[in-house]
C-alpha positions in Angstrom: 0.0 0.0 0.0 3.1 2.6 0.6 3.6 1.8 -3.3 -0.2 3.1 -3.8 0.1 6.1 -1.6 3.0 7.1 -3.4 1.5 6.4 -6.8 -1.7 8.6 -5.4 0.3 11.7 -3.8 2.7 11.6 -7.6 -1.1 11.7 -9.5 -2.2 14.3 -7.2 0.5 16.8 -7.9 0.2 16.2 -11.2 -3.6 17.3 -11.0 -2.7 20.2 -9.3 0.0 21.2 -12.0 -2.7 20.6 -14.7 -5.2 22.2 -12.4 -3.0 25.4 -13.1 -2.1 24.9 -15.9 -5.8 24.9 -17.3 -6.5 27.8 -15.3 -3.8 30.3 -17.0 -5.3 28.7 -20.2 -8.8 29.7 -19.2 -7.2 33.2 -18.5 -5.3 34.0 -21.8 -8.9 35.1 -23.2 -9.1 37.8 -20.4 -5.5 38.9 -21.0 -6.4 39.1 -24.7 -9.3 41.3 -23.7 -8.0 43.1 -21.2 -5.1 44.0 -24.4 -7.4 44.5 -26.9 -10.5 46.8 -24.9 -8.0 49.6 -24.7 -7.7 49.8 -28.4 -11.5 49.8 -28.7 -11.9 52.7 -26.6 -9.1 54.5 -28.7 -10.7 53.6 -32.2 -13.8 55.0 -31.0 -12.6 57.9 -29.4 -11.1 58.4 -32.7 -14.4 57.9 -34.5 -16.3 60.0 -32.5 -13.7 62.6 -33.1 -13.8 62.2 -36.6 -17.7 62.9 -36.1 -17.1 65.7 -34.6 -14.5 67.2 -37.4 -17.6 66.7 -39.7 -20.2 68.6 -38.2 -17.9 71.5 -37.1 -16.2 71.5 -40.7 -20.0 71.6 -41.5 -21.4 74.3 -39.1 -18.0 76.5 -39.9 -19.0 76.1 -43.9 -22.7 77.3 -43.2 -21.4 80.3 -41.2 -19.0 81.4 -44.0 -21.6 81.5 -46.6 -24.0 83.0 -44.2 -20.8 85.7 -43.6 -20.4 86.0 -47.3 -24.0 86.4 -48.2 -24.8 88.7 -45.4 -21.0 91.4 -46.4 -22.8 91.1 -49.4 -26.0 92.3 -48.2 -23.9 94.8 -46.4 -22.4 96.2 -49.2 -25.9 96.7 -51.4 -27.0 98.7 -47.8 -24.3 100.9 -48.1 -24.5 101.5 -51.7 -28.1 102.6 -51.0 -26.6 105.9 -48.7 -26.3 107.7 -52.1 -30.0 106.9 -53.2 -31.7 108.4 -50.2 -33.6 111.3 -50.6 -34.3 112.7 -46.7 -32.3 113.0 -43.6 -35.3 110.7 -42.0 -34.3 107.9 -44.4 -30.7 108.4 -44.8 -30.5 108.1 -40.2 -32.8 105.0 -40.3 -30.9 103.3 -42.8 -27.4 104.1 -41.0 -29.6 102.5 -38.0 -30.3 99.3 -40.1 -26.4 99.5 -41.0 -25.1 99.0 -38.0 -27.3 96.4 -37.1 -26.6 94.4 -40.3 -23.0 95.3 -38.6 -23.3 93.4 -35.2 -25.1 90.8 -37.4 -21.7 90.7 -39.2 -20.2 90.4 -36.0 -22.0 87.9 -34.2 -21.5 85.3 -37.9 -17.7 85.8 -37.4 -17.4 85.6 -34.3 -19.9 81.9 -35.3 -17.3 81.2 -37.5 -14.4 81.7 -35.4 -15.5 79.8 -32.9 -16.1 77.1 -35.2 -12.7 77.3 -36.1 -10.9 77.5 -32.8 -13.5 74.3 -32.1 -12.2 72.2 -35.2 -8.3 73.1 -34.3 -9.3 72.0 -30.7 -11.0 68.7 -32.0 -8.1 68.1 -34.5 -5.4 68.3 -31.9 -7.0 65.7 -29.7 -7.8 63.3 -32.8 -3.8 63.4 -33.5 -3.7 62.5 -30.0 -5.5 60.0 -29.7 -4.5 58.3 -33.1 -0.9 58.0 -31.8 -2.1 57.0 -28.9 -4.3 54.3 -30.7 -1.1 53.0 -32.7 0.8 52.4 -29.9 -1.7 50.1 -27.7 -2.0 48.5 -31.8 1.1 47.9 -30.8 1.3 46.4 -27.6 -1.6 44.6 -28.7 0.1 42.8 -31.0 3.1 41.8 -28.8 0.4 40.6 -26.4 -1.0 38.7 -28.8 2.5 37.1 -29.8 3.1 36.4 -26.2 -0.2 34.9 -25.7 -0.1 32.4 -28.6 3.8 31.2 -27.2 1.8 30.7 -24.0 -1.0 29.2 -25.3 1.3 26.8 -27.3 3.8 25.8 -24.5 0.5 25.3 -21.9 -1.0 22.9 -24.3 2.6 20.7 -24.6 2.6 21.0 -21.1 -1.0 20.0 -20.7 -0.3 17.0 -23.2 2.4 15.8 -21.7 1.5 16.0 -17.8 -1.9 13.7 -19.6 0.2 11.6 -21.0 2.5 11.4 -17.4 -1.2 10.6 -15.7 -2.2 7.6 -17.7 1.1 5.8 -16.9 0.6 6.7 -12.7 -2.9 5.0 -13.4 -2.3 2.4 -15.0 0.2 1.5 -12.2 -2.7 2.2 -10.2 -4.7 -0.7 -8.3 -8.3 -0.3 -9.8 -10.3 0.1 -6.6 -7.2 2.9 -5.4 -8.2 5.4 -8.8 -11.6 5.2 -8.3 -11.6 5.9 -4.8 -9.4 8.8 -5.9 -11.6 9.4 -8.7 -14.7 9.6 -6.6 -13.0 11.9 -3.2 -12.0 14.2 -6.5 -14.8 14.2 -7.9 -17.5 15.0 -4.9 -14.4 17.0 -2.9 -11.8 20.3 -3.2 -8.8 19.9 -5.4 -6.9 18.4 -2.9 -7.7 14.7 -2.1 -4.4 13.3 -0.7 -3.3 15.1 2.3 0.1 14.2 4.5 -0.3 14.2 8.4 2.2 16.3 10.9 2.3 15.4 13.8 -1.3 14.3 14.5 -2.5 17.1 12.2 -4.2 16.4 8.7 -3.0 19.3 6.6 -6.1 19.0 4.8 -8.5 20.5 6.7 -5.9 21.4 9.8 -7.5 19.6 12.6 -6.0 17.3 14.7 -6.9 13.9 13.9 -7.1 10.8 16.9 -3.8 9.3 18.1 -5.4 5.8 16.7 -6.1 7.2 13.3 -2.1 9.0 13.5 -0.7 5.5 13.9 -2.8 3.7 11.3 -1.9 6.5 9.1 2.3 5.6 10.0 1.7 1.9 9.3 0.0 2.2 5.7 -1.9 -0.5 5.7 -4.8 0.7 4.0 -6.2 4.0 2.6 -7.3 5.8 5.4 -9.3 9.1 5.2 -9.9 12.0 7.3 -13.0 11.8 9.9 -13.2 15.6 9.1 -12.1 16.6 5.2 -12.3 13.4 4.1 -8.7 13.4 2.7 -7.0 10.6 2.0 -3.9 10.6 4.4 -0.3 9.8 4.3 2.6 9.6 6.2 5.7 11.3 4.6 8.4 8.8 6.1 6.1 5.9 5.1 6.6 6.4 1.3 9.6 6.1 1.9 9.6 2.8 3.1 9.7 -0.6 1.2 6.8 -1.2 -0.9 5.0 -4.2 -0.3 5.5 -7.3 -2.6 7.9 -5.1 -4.3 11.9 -6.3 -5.3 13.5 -8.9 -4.3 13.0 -11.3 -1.2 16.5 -9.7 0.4 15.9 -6.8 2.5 16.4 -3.0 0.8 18.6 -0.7 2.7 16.5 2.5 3.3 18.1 5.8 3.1 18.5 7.3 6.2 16.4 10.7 6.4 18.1 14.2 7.7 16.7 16.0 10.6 
């Protein structure tokens, strides 16, 4: 049975490898998001930008023909000085002149703003376009890195796989499934060592009975409180059972 144990506690650490191994598979997706929803945000910044660009371009366009049409309206008012006949005409057309004037005024000072607005806009846009070519960038790196990760987890995953089916096939049948089934119904870990008269499943201090049973490896013995199958760490050590030949094997002696 020490030969089992230590067939169980090699399978379990190799469950835990591929147990984290999966899960930085399962996270290269996020990474890849997490890379890529930067450059989202920038290309639609951009867009909207762009947007913008258009409709000021558009609203600056309508305010220089409404400047041009209206100097020209100007003009044809001021031309009309010469044609009036009374000082009661001539004073309320200067009147209408100056406000066609402040008219003038205000639609420059439209089209300046629309001006200042687009320069404002542009500025940000080139901004945010070399901003937007360097997370293109990085995003690409990332995405090199990712796919060497994602190709050296798989190998890895393969070939810890591959490691598993020759620990079970060394495996007594009744020993995997009871491994199979603690897994299966339990946490991660299913094979737990004792200290002392600790199980370092769970923590708890197991009976002194239990402790000793544990030591002697006679059988797969589990923890009253996690349920983990437990071990002795100086016991896998020892001789396997029906193992080698009939002379005794020296075991090495153990520091500390």
């Amino acid at each position: 049975m020490n030969f089992q144990l230590s067939l169980l506690v090699q399978l379990q650490q190799l469950d835990l490898k591929l147990h984290d191994l999966e899960k930085q598979q399962r996270q290269i997706p996020e990474r890849l998001h997490a890379a890529q929803s930067p450059v989202d945000e920038a290309r639609k910044r951009a867009e909207s930008l762009k947007t913008i660009l258009e409709t000021v371009a558009a609203e600056r366009r309508s305010g220089e023909d409404d400047l041009s049409a209206h100097e020209s309206h100007v003009q044809k008012m001021r031309g009309r000085l010469n044609e009036l006949k009374t000082n009661k005409e001539y004073q309320a057309h200067l009147f209408e002149l100056e406000l066609a004037n402040k008219k003038k005024d205000g639609l420059e000072e439209r089209v300046l703003l629309a001006m200042e607005r687009g320069e404002e806009k542009r500025k940000e846009l080139d901004e945010v376009e070399k901003l937007l070519q360097e997370l293109i960038q990085t995003l690409e790196r990332e995405k090199g890195e990712l796919e060497t990760l994602s190709t050296k987890l798989a190998d890895e995953v393969a070939q810890i796989e591959q490691d598993k089916q020759g620990l079970i096939a060394s495996l007594e049948k009744r020993v995997h499934h009871r491994y199979s089934m603690l897994k299966s119904s339990m946490k991660l870990v299913v094979v737990a060592t004792v200290q002392g008269e600790t199980c370092q499943g769970c923590q708890l201090q197991i009976p002194p009975q239990l402790v000793a049973s544990v030591k002697r490896a006679d059988d797969l013995l589990t923890c009253p409180y996690c349920h983990c199958i437990l071990y002795y760490e100086a016991a896998l050590h020892e001789t396997p059972e029906g193992v080698g030949n009939e002379e005794p094997v020296a075991q090495e002696q153990v520091e500390g």
